[in-house]
SEGUMI-857224 format. One record per residue (C-alpha): residue number from 1; x, y, z. Coordinates in steps of 0.001 Angstrom, whole numbers, plus 500000, padded with zeros to 6 digits. Layout:
<pts>
seq/xx/yy/zz
NUM/X/Y/Z .
...
</pts>
This chain:
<pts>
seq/xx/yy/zz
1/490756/512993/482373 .
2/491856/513094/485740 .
3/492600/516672/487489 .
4/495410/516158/489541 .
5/495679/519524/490707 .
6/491744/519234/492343 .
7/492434/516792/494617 .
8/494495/519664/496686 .
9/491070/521341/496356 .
10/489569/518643/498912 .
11/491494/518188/502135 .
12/489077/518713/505312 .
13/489555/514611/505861 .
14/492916/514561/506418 .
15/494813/514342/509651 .
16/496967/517326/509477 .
17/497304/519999/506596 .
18/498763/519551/503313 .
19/502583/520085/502635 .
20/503581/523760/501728 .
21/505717/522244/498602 .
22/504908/520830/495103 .
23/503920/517447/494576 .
24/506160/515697/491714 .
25/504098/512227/491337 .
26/500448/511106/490360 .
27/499577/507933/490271 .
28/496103/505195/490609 .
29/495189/502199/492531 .
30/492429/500356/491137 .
31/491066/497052/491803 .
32/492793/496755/495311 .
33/492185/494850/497921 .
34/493066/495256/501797 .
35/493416/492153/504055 .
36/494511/492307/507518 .
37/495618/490162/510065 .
38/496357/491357/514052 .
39/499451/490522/516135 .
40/500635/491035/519090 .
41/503055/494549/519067 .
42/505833/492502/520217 .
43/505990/490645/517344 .
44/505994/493196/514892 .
45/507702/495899/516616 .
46/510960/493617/516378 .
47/510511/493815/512661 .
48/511060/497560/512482 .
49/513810/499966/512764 .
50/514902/500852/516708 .
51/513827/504519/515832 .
52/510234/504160/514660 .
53/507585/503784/516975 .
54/504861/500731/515834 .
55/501747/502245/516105 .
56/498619/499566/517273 .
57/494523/500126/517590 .
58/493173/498577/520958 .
59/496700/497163/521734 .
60/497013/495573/518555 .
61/499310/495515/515723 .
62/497807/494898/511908 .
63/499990/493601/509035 .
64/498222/494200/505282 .
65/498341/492396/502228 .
66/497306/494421/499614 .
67/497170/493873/495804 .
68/495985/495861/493139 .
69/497319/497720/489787 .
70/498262/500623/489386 .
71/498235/502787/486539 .
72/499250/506808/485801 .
73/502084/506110/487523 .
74/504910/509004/486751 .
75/505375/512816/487223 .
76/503287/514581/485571 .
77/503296/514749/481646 .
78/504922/511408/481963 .
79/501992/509089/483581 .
80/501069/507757/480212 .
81/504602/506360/479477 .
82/503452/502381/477511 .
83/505225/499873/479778 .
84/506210/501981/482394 .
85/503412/503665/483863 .
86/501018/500561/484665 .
87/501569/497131/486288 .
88/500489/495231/489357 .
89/501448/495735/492185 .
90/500877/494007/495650 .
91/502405/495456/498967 .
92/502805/493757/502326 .
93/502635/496688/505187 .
94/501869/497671/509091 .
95/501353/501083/510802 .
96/503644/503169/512420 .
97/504006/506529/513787 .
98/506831/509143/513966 .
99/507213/512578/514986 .
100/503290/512350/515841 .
101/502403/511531/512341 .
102/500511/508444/512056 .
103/502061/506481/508453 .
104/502765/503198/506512 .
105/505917/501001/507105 .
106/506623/498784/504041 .
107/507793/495338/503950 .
108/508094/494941/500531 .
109/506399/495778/497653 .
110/506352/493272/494991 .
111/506031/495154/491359 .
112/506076/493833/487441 .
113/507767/496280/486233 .
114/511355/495972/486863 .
115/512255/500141/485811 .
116/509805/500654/488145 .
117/511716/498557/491149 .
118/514628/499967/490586 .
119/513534/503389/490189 .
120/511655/503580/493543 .
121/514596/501059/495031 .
122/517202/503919/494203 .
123/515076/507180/494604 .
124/512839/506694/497052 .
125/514420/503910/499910 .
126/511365/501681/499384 .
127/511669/497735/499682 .
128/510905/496987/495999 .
129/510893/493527/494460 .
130/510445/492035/490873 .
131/507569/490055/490500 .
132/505981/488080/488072 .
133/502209/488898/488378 .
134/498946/488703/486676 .
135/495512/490844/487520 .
136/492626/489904/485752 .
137/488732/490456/485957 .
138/486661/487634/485205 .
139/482715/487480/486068 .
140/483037/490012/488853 .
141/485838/488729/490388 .
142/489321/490033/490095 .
143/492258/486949/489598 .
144/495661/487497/490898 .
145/498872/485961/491153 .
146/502234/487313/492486 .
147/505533/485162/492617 .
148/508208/486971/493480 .
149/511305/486657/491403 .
150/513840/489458/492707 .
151/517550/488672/492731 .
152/518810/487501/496088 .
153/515207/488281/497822 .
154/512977/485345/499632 .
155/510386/484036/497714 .
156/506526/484757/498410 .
157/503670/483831/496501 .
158/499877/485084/496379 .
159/497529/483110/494414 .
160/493759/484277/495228 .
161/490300/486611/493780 .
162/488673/488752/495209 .
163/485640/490878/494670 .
164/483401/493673/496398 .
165/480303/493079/498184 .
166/477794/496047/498475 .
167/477791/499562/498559 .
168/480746/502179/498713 .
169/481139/503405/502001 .
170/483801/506447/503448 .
171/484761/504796/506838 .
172/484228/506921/510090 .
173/486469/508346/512135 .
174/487839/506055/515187 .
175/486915/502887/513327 .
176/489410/500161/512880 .
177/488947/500681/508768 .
178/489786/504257/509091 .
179/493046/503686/511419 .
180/493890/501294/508384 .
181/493227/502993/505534 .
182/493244/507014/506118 .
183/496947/507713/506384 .
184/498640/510149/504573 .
185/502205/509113/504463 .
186/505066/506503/504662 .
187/507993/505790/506091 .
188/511295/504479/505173 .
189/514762/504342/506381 .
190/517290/505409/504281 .
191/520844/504171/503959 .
192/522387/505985/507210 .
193/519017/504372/508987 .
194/518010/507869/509130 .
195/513690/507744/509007 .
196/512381/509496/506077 .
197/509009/510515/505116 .
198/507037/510187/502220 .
199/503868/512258/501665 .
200/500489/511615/499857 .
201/497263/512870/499235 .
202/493808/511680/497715 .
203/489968/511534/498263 .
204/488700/509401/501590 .
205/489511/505769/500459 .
206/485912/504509/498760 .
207/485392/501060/501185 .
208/483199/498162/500032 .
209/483426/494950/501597 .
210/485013/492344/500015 .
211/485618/488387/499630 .
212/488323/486734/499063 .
213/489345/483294/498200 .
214/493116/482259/499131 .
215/495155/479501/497232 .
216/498191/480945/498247 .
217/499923/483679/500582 .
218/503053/483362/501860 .
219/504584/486733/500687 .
220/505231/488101/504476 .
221/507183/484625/505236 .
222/510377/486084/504106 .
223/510304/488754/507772 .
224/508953/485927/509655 .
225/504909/486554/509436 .
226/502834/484023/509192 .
227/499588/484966/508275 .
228/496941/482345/509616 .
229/493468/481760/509278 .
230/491257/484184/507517 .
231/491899/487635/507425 .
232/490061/489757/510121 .
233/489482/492180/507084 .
234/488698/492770/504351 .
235/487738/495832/501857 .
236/488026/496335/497914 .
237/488496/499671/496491 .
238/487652/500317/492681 .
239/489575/503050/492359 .
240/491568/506048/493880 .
241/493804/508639/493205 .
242/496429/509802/494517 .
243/499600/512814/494540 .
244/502829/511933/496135 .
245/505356/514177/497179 .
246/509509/513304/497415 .
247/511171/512194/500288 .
248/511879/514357/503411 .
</pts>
């Protein structure tokens, strides 16, 4: 059983204090994998709204893949719902700042659960998408496969596995894996183009290395990334999670 309420208990890594308000969502990320790739800041700065600032490490931007499932997904009392409260999910992202707050800036979020889309779609500003998507485990690898399938939305596809390689690690501060991984909210715009921000708390994200094999990735084409080569990185995380608070 999961204490939600604990993870409040535990907050000396974050970047800035906790909000003075309730939180109204739980949810978990398990399996999940983060792969990056580095642009120039021109060419992703052009992708986001004229009021948020990009945010770069060493004069780069990064653009993230991530897949992964997700599961006690609700408010509380209501994270067990059957059908509703898992699913995969697999998110294509980069890094921004506003108002000094280092955050996440969504792409899209491909999800297969289509209450789900629209819920977060309608509530929360978020670039949802329907997806059909699969998430298995099979002799220490975890399979996945992502199509989206979203009414009037580009395609984009991810067909790979992935698995961890060594130990669990907490990243240190200044590192390029802690710039990626240790922020504590998002950021959306909302239908005036007004920025909004999302808040979330959890644990220091437990790194391990990770490889990945790549059939298929094209689900950034659709804003005009291509993603080639390798990815620069890459990390698995079993599982962590996580408290979300609404909008502001």
């Amino acid at each position: 059983m999961i204490d939600w309420s604990d993870l409040l208990n535990h907050s000396e890594h974050r970047p800035y204090p906790l909000p003075d308000r309730a939180w109204r969502m739980t949810m978990s990320w398990l399996d999940l994998l983060f792969a990056h790739w580095s642009f120039p800041p021109e060419v992703i700065r052009a992708l986001l709204p004229p009021n948020l600032a990009l945010d770069t490490f060493e004069g780069r931007a990064w653009v993230g893949v991530v897949p992964f499932r997700m599961e006690n997904v609700g408010p509380p009392g209501l994270n067990w719902l059957p059908g509703v409260s898992a699913f995969p999910e697999l998110n294509v992202r980069t890094y921004v700042v506003h108002e000094g707050k280092p955050g996440v800036w969504f792409f899209s979020l491909d999800a297969a659960n289509m209450l789900a889309v629209q819920a977060a779609r309608l509530g929360f500003h978020l670039p949802y998408f329907y997806a059909r998507m699969g998430c298995e485990a099979r002799d220490g690898w975890i399979d996945y496969t992502s199509e989206r399938d979203h009414r009037g939305a580009q395609t984009g596809s991810f067909v790979g596995r992935y698995r961890p390689i060594g130990e669990v690690y907490h990243s240190a501060p200044g590192t390029l894996e802690s710039w990626l991984t240790e922020r504590y909210c998002l950021y959306v715009a909302d239908r005036r183009g007004q920025i909004r921000r999302g808040e979330i708390h959890h644990l220091p994200w437990p790194l391990q290395r990770a490889e990945l094999q790549t059939q298929t990735c094209t689900v950034a084409k659709a804003w005009g990334i291509e993603l080639v080569g390798e990815p620069e990185t890459l990390h698995f995380v079993k599982q962590l999670d996580v408290v979300a608070w609404l909008l502001e």
